[in-house]
Structures are given as C-alpha cells and as structure tokens.
C-alpha positions in Angstrom: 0.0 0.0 0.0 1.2 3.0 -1.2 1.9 5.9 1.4 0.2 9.6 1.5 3.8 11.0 0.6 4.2 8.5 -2.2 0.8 9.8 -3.2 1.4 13.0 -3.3 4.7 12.4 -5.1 2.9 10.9 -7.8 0.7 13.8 -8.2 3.7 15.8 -8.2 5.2 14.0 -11.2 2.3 14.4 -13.1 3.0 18.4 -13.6 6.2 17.4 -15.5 4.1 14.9 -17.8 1.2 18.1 -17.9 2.1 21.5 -16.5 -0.7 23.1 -14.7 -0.4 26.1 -16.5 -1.0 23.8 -20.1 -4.3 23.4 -19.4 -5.3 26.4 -20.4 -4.7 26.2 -24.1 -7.4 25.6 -26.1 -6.3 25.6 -30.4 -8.6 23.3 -32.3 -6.5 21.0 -34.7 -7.2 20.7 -38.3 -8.4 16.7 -37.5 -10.9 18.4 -35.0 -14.3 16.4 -36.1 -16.8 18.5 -37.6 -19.0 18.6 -34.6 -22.5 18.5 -36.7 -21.3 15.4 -37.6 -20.7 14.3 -34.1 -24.4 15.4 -33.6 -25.5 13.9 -35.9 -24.1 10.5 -35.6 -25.8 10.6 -31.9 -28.9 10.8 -34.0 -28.8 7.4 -35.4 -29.8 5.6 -33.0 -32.2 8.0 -31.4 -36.1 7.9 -31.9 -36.4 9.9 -35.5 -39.1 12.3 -34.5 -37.9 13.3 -31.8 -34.3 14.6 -33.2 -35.4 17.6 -34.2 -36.9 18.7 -31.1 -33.2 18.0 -29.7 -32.0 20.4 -32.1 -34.3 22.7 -31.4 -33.9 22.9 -27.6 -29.9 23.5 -28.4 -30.8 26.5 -30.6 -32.2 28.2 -28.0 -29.1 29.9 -26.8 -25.4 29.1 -26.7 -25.5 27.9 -23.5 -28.4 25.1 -24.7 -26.0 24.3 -27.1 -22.8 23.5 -24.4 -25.4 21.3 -22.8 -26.2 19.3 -25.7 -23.0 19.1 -27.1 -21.5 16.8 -24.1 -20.0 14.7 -27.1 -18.2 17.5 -29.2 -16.6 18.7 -26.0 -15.5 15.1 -24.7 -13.6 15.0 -28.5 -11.9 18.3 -27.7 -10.7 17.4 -24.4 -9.5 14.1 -25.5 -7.5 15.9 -28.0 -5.4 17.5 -25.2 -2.8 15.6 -23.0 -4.1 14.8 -19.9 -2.8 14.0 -15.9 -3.5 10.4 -16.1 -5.2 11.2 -12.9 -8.1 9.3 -12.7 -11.3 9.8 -11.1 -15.5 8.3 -11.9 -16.3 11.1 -14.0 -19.5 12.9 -14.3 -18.5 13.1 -17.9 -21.0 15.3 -18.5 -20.2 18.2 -15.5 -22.2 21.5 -16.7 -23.8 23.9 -14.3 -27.1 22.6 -14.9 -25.9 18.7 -13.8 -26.0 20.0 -10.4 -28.9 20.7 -7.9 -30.2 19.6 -5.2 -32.2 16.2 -4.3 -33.5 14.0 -1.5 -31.3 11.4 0.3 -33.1 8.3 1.6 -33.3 10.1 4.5 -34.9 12.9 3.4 -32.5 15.0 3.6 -32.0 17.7 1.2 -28.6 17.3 -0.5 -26.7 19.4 -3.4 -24.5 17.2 -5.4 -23.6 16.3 -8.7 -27.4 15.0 -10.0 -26.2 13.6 -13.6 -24.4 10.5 -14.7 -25.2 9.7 -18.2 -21.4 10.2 -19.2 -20.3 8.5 -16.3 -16.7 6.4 -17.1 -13.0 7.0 -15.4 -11.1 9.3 -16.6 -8.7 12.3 -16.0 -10.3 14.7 -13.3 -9.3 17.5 -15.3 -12.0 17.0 -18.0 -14.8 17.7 -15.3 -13.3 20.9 -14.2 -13.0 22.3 -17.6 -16.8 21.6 -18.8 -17.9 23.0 -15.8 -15.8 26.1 -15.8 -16.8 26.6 -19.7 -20.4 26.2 -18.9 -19.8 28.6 -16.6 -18.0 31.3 -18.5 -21.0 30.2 -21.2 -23.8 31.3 -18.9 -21.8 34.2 -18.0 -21.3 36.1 -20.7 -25.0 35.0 -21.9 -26.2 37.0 -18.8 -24.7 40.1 -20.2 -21.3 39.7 -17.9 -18.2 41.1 -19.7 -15.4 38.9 -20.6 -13.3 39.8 -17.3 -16.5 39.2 -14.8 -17.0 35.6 -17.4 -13.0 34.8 -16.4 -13.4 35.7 -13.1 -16.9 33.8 -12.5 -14.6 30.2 -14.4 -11.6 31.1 -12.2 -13.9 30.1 -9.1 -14.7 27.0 -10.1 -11.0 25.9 -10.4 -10.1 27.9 -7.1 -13.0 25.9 -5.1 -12.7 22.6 -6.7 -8.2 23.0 -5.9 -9.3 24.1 -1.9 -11.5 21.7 -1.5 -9.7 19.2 -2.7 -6.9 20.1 -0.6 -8.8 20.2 2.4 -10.6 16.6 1.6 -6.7 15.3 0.9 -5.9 15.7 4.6 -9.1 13.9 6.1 -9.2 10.4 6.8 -10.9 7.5 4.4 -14.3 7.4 6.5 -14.7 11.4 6.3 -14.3 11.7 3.0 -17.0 8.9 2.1 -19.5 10.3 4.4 -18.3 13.9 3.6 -22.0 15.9 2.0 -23.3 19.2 1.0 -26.9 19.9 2.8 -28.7 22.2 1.6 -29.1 23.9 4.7 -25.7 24.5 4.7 -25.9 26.5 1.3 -27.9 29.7 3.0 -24.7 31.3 4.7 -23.4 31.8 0.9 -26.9 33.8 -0.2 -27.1 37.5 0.5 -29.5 38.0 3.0 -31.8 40.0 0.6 -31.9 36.7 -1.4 -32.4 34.5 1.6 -36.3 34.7 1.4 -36.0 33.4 -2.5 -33.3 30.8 -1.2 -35.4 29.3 1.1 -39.0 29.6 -1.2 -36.4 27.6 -3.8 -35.8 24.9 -1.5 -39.5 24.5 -0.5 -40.1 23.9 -4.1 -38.1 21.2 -4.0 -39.1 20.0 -1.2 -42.8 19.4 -2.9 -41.1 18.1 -6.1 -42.1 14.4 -5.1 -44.0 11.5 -7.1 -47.1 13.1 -5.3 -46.4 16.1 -6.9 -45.7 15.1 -10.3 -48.8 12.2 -9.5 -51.0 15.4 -9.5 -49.6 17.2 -12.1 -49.0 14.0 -15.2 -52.2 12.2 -14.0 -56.2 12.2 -14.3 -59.1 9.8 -13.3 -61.0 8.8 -16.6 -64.7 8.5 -16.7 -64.6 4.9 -15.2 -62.2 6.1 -12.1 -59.5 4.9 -13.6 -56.3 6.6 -13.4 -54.0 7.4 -16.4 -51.3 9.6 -17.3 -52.0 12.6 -19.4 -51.4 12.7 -22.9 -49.4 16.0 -24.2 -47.9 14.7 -27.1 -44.8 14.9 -28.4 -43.4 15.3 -25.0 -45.4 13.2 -22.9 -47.3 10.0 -25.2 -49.1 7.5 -23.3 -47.3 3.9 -24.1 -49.5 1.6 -26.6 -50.8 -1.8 -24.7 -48.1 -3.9 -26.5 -45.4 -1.4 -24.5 -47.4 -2.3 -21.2 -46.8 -5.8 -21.5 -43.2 -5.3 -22.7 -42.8 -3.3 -19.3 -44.2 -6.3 -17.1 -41.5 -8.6 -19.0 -38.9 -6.5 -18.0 -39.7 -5.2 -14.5 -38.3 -8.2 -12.8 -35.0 -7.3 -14.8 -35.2 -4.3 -13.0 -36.0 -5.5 -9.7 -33.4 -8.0 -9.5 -30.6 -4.9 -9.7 -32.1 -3.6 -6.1 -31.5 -4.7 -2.9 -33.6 -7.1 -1.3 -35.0 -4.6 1.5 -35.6 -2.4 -1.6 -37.2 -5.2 -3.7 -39.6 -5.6 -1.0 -40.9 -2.2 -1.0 -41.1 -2.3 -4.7 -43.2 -5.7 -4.6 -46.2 -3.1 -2.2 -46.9 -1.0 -5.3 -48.7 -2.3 -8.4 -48.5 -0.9 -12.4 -50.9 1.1 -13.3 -49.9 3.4 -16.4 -46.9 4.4 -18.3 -45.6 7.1 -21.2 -42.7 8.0 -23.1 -41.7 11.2 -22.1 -38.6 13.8 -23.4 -36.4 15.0 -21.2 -34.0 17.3 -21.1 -31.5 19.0 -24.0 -28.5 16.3 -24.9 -30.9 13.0 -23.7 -33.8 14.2 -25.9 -34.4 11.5 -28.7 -32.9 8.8 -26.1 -35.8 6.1 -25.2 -37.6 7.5 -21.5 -40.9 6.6 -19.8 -42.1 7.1 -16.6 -44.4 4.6 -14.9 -47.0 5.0 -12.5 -47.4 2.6 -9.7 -49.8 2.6 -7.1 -49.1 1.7 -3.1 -51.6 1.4 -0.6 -54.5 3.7 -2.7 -54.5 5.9 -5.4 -53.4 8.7 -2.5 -50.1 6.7 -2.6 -48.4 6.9 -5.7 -44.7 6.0 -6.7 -43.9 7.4 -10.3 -40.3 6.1 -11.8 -38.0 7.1 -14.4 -37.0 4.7 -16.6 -33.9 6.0 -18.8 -32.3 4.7 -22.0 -28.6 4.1 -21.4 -26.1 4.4 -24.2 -22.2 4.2 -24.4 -20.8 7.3 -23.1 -19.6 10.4 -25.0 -16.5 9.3 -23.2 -16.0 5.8 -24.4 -14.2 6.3 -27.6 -11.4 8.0 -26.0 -11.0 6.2 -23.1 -10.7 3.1 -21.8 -14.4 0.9 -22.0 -16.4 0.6 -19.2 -16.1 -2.3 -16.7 -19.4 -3.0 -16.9 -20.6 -4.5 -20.2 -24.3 -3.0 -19.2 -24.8 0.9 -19.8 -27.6 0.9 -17.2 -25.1 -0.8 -15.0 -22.6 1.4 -15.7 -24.4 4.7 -14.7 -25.8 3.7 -11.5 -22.5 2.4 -10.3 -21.1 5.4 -10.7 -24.1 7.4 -9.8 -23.6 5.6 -6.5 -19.8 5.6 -6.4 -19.9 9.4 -6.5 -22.7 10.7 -4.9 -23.6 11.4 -1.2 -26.3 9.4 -1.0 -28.8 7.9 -3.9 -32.1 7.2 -4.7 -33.1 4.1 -2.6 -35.2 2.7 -6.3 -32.3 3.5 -8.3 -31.1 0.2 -11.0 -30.7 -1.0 -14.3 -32.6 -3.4 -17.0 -32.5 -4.9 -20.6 -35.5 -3.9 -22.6 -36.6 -4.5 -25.9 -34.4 -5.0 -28.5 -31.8 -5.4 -26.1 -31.5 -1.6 -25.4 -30.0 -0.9 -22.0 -32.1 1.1 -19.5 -31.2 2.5 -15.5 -34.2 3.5 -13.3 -34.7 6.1 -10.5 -37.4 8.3 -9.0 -39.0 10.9 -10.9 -38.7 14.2 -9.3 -37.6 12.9 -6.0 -37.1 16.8 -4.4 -34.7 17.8 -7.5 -34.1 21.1 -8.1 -31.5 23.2 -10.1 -30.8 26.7 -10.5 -32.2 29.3 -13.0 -28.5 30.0 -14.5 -30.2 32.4 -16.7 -30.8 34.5 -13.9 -28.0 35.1 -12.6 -26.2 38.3 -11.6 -22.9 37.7 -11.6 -22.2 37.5 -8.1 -24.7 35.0 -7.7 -23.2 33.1 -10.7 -19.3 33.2 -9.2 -20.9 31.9 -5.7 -22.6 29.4 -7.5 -19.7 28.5 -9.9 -18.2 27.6 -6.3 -20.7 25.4 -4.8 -20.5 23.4 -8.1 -16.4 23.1 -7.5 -16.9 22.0 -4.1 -19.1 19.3 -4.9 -17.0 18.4 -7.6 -13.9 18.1 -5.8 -16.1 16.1 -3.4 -17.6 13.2 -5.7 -13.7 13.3 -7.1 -12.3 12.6 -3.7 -14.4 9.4 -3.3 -13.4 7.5 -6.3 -10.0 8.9 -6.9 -6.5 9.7 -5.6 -7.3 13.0 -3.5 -3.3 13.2 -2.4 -2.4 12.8 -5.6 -5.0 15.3 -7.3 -4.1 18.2 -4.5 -0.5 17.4 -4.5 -0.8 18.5 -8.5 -3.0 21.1 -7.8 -0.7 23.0 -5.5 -1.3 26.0 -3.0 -1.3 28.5 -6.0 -3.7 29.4 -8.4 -1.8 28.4 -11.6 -4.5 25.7 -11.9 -7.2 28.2 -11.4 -6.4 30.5 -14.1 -5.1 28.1 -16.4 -8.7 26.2 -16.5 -10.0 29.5 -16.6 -8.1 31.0 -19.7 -9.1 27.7 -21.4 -12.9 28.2 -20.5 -13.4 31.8 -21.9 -11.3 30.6 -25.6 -13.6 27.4 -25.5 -16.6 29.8 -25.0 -15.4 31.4 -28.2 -15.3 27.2 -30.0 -18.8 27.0 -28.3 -20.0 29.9 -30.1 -18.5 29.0 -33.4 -20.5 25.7 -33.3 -23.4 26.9 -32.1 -23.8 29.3 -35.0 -22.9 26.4 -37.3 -25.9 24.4 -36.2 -27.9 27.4 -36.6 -26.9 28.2 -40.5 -27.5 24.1 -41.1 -30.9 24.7 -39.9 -31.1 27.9 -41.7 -30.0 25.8 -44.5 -32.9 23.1 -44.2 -29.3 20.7 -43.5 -30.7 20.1 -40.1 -34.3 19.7 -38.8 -34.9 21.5 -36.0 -38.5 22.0 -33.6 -38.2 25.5 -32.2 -40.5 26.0 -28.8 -41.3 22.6 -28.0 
C-alpha cells in the first residue's frame, strides 16, 4: 500500500508529464471532427421524431447548445494531454448537472445530479466543462469577458481548496463527507435569503405526489392514467405495457432485497414515453406510474435509455458491459447518497435502461438568472461538490498534490474556459446556418 507522501509524489510528477499552466490552451487542430457530424451521428440511433426537437432545444441559446454538445466537447478534451489522474467522472459536469435532491433520509442534498457520461477518466475534463459552462452562462447573462473569467476562475479555485482540504481527512470522512442544503444559506445575501429558502420549498414538494398530481387524471370509469401532451409526454401503446411487465423483474433484481420488498407493495398502473431534457432528448424515456396502498399513494419512476458514453471512444471501455449498469454504479460511487429505487434493465431490442425516481425533491438553478455574483458563488458550490464526488473515487493526495497551494491551476482552466466559449459559439452558429439551410431539422418551442 502506497503511502500519503508517495501519493502525493505521484501527483507531483504528473506536472512534468502536464504543467498546470498547459491546461489552459485551447487551439482546435485541423483533424478536430466536424461537430455537426458528431451530432448527428448521436442521432442514429435515437427515436427519428424526436431529433429535431433535440436540435431545437440546443438552438435556443449558446448555453443550450454546451449542454447538448457533451459529445463535441469530450472530442476536444480528449484531444489534449491529460494528468492520467483518474477519477468516476460525471463526464457530463455543466452547471445545470447539479442541484439539489432527496437522500433516503430525506435529507436535502446538493451534489452532482447527472451521470449519463459517467466512465473513469482524468479529473481535469470535469473541471474544464464546468468552468466553460460557466464562462457560457456568463457572458450570456450580459457579464463582460473579465467578470466571465473571473466567475470560471472560481470553479477551479473551489474545486483546488476543496480538494486540498478533503486530501488531509481520513478515508471514512471523505465517504461520508456531504453538501446539505441547509448548509448553502450562509453563501446567499441575505436580501436573497427569502427566494433561497422559497427555492428549497419547491423542492421540497417536487415528489412522485407532486408530479402524480400534475401527469395524471381519473378517466370516466375512475380509472387513473397519465395525461397525454404529445410529443413530449405519449401514453405507451398496450403492447409497450406488456413489454414493461417482461422486464420489471429485470429491473428488480438490480435492487436490494429490502428495496425489492418495497417495490413488490406497489402495483402498475400506467406508463408514457416522455422527453427529457437537452443532450438525452431522442434517447428512449418513460415514466411509470405505480400505485401503493390507494390511489393517494403513488410511486412514479423514471426509466432511462442508457447508451455508451460520450467518453467511451477515447478512453478506456467501461467495466461494466451493461450501460444501465454502468451509470448507476457510478451514480452511486460518486454521490452522497442515492435514490433508494435507483437500477438498471435490458429492454426491448436489447436496449440498455437504468431507473430512478421521478422528481424525488430535484431542483437546479435558474443559470439564466443570474447576476454575476450569484453566478461566481454558484460557480463555487459546483467546484466543491465536484472536488467532493472526485475525492471518493480517486487519488485526493495525488490530485491536490498536482494542484498545488497556487492558483496556476485556477487561471489556467480559466483561460481555457473563456477561448472554449469562443469554440462553443463558433458551433453553435454552425448548427444554426444548417438549420437555416434546411441541412438540419430542427422544432423550435417545444
């Protein structure tokens, strides 16, 4: 076993293989892939009418666009030379992939909230989407380009302290190291505290009784059924019911047995395809409907297609030959705590699904509202919580030991978020001409 000074040693030795200050270069090579086409070859295996509403949501501002490219910016970064120091990515670590949520406790928790992406992988490539998202967002909301830098300089500053700080605790802290949301209100202004607190609240009632009451009705006979609002929310056919018995024992066999138990109370009542989100929309989702003791005592699930990640082709594959698998493992690797119904399944046509609560408390922030104060504070809660899921899966000595006490790290990542915001725009307003163009199909407003 490997001491903490051999540790950090190693850490140190990766700044010769890849000075801190190298990170922030950012000059697109002339074999960089034409990042339409990396769209686009997404699209292939994605439900065909529901592309261009994918395309549609990314138009909507650059920002969209960062979150929907995960896969042009996972070639870039793989492009550049990288620490070899290896933590469970998020692989997919934008502002947006953060929030808060309920522990099986019930406590309120912000964390990292996304793992689609998920794979190993150098802990650098998480920093720099999520400083670029946030330089994005910043200059978006009107910020100049030295408030932008300053707001992306904070993510690097609070991932490098926290990290630092996690490296000298023992094995135990770290693991049962958390962010509660109760803990965030210090860091809001106290004329904000009153919409801090109404936020939270609103998570708080984001539950499968509140999205029971909003996604379902009673039919003429009493029966209850999801609402149809088609294309985003489409009731599954009969022939999809039964498909969903068949594989719900796949599913319940990847939970524990206390947790298989509690599943076994509720009963199927309705389910629906549903489109979620900006990069996952054309992905296969549906929610299901279950039913407990009476129709006041609902249980609504998520059930997610799984793909390869973005990541895959430029690092090694995952252990795990299921991509359901594979997400919730590292959902639960990196995470504080996770949703007690969270697993994985083999549905038709041997697509890979994972499974999880729908709207269990989540909540994320309004980016787009942002002043830029509120952004950089922000921008620092996300680095914290980075730093934090890092430190569980990877070599926190190591990582802080490269880091250093200085901020050459900081400003490095920063300088390579505000020329990547510059890439970001470039693409953007190339997907926006191929639409222009009738190249690209796009559904604006849906």
């Amino acid at each position: 076993m490997t001491t903490p000074a051999e540790r950090a040693e190693a850490g140190q030795a990766a700044r010769k293989r890849v000075p801190r200050s190298s990170h922030g270069r950012w000059i697109p090579s002339s074999q960089r892939p034409d990042p339409l086409g990396v769209l686009e070859r997404q699209s292939v295996d994605r439900v065909p009418e529901l592309v261009p509403i994918r395309y549609g949501r990314m138009l909507v501002s650059p920002f969209a666009f960062l979150r929907g490219a995960a896969a042009v910016m996972a070639a870039d970064l793989a492009a550049q030379r990288h620490t070899g120091l290896t933590v469970q990515l998020c692989g997919d670590a934008h502002l947006l992939n953060f929030g808060v949520y309920a522990s099986p406790e019930r406590a309120l928790l912000f964390d990292v909230n996304d793992f689609d992406e998920t794979l190993p992988g150098p802990f650098e490539w998480d920093v720099k989407r999520l400083a670029a998202s946030v330089a994005v967002a910043a200059l978006q909301n009107g910020s100049s380009k030295a408030k932008a830098h300053r707001a992306a300089l904070v993510v690097g500053e609070a991932y490098r302290t926290a990290m630092r700080r996690l490296a000298d605790l023992g094995e135990l802290a770290v693991w049962y190291e958390r962010i509660d949301a109760d803990d965030l209100a210090p860091l809001v202004r106290r004329d904000r505290r009153a919409t801090f607190e109404d936020n939270l609240a609103h998570a708080r009632r984001r539950t499968s009784l509140q999205a029971f009451g909003k996604l379902t009705a009673l039919d003429e006979s009493g029966t209850r059924h999801i609402v149809d609002d088609p294309p985003l929310l489409e009731r599954a056919t009969d022939l999809d019911r039964v498909t969903f018995g068949k594989v719900f024992s796949d599913y319940r066999s990847s939970l524990s047995e206390e947790r298989r138990l509690l599943l076994d109370r509720f009963h199927y009542v309705d389910a629906a395809r549903k489109v979620v989100g900006v990069g996952s929309v054309g992905t296969r989702c549906f929610i299901l409907l279950l039913e407990g003791r009476d129709d006041g005592d609902p249980l609504m699930l998520q059930i997610k297609e799984a793909g390869r990640s973005v990541l895959e082709g430029y690092l090694p594959p995952s252990v795990y030959g299921h991509q359901g698998q594979r997400v919730v493992r590292g959902q639960r690797l990196t995470q504080a705590a996770s949703d007690i119904f969270l697993g994985w399944m083999t549905g038709p046509e041997k697509r890979h699904f994972y499974w999880r609560q729908l709207r269990d408390m989540k909540g994320s922030a309004e980016v787009e509202t942002m002043s830029p104060a509120i952004l950089r504070a922000y921008a620092g809660l996300c680095g914290r919580a980075l730093a934090r899921s890092h430190a569980r899966s990877g070599d926190r000595i190591a990582i802080a030991a490269y880091l250093g006490s200085s901020d050459v790290f900081d400003r490095a990542v920063a300088d390579f978020a505000m020329r990547y915001t510059d890439q970001n725009a470039d693409d953007y307003a190339a997907l926006g001409a191929a639409v222009a163009a009738g190249v690209i199909a796009a559904a604006p407003g849906v």
